[in-house]
C-alpha positions in Angstrom: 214.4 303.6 58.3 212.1 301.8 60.3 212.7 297.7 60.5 209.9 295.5 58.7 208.2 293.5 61.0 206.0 290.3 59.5 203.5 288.9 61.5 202.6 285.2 60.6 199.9 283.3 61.8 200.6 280.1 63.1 198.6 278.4 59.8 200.9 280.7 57.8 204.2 279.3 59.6 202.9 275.8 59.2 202.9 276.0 55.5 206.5 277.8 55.5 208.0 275.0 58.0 205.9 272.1 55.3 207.0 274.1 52.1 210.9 274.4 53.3 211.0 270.4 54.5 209.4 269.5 51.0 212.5 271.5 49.0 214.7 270.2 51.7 213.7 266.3 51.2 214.1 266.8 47.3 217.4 268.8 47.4 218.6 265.6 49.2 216.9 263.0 47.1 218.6 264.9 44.2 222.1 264.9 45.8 221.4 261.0 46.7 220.5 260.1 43.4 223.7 261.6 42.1 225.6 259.8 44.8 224.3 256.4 43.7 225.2 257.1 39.8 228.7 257.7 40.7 229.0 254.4 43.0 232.4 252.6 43.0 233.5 249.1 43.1 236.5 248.0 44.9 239.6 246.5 42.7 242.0 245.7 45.3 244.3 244.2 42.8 246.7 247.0 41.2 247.7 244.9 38.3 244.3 244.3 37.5 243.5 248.1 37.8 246.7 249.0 35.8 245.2 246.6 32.9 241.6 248.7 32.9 243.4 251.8 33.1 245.6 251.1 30.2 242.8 250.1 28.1 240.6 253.3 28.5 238.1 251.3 31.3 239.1 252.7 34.1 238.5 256.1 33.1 239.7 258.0 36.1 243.2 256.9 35.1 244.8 256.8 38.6 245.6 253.4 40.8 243.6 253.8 43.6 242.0 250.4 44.5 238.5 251.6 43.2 236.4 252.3 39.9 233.2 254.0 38.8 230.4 251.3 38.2 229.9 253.0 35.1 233.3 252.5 33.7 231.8 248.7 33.2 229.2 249.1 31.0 229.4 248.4 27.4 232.6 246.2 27.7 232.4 242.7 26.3 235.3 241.4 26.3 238.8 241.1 28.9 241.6 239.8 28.0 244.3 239.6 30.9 246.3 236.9 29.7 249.9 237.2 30.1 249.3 240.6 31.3 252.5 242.2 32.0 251.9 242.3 35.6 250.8 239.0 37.0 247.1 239.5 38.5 246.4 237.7 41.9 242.5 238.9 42.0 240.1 240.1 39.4 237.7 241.4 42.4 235.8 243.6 40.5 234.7 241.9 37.4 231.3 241.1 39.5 230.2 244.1 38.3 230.9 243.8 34.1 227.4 242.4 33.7 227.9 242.7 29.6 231.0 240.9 30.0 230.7 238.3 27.2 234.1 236.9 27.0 236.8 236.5 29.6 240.3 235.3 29.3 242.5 235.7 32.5 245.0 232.7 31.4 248.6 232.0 32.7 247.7 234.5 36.2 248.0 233.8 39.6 244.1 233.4 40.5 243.2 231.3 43.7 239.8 232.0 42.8 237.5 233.4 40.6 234.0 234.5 40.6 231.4 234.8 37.3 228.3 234.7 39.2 227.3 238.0 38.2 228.6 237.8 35.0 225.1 236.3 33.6 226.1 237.1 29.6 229.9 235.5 29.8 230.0 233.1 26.7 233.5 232.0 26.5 235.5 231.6 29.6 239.6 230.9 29.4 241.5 230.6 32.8 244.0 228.0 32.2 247.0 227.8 34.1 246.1 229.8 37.4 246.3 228.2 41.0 242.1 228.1 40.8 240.6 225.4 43.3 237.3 225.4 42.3 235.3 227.0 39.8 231.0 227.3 39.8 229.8 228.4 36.4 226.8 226.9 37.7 224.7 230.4 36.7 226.6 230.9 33.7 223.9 229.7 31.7 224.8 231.2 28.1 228.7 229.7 28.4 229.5 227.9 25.1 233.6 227.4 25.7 235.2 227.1 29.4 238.9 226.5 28.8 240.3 225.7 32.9 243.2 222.9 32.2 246.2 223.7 34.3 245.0 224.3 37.5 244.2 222.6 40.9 240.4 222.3 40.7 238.6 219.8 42.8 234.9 221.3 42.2 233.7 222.2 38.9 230.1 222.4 39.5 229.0 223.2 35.4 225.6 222.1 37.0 223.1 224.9 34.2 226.0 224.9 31.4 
């Protein structure tokens, strides 16, 4: 058997090289798009992980400082008070953008961001070791609840 030689021209290769970059650039546009679906966010807090994985949030059901973005959507309400586990951080919550109501009462927070949490309506966080507190973009908050804590700065400036 005698091998196959093909001769290309060099308008012929051209097109080969342009139509293998073009399904190159879209087989990675695909994979990156994929990527940025399954983005995590960072919950450094373990007790605070433990209480999303033990009501069905967390979905990937394991402790390991981290959570799919999309675990967050659709959940309105958290309620970590007297949690089981006392929670030092609730880094995370930046990204439960439904979140409507919040209670995180008789923790051990030093501080405590809603920023991002434009549809919160009620907020509880009594009894915590909060300094400050900036509700400040919170602008559809009807109840904030904060007694027993040390804050100096409660800028409720758009509330």
């Amino acid at each position: 058997m005698l091998p196959i030689c093909i001769n290309l021209t060099n308008f012929q290769m051209k097109n080969s090289l342009l139509l293998f970059a073009i399904v190159s650039v879209l087989s990675t546009s695909n994979n990156l798009a994929m990527i940025k679906r399954q983005s995590f966010i960072n919950i450094p807090d373990a007790n605070f992980e433990k209480y999303l994985i033990d009501n069905k949030i967390d979905k990937d059901g394991v402790v390991n400082g981290k959570m799919n973005v999309d675990d967050a959507r659709g959940v309105k309400k958290i309620d970590v008070r007297l949690w089981k586990f006392k929670i030092n951080s609730l880094v995370g919550i930046e990204v439960f953008h439904e979140l409507e109501f919040l209670d995180c009462s008789e923790n051990q927070l030093m501080v405590l961001d809603v920023s991002k949490n434009l549809n919160l309506k009620e907020l509880v966080c009594r009894n915590n070791k909060l300094t400050t507190l900036n509700v400040s973009k919170n602008v559809k908050l009807k109840s904030l609840t904060c007694g027993q804590n040390s804050i100096q700065h409660l800028d409720i400036e758009a509330v």
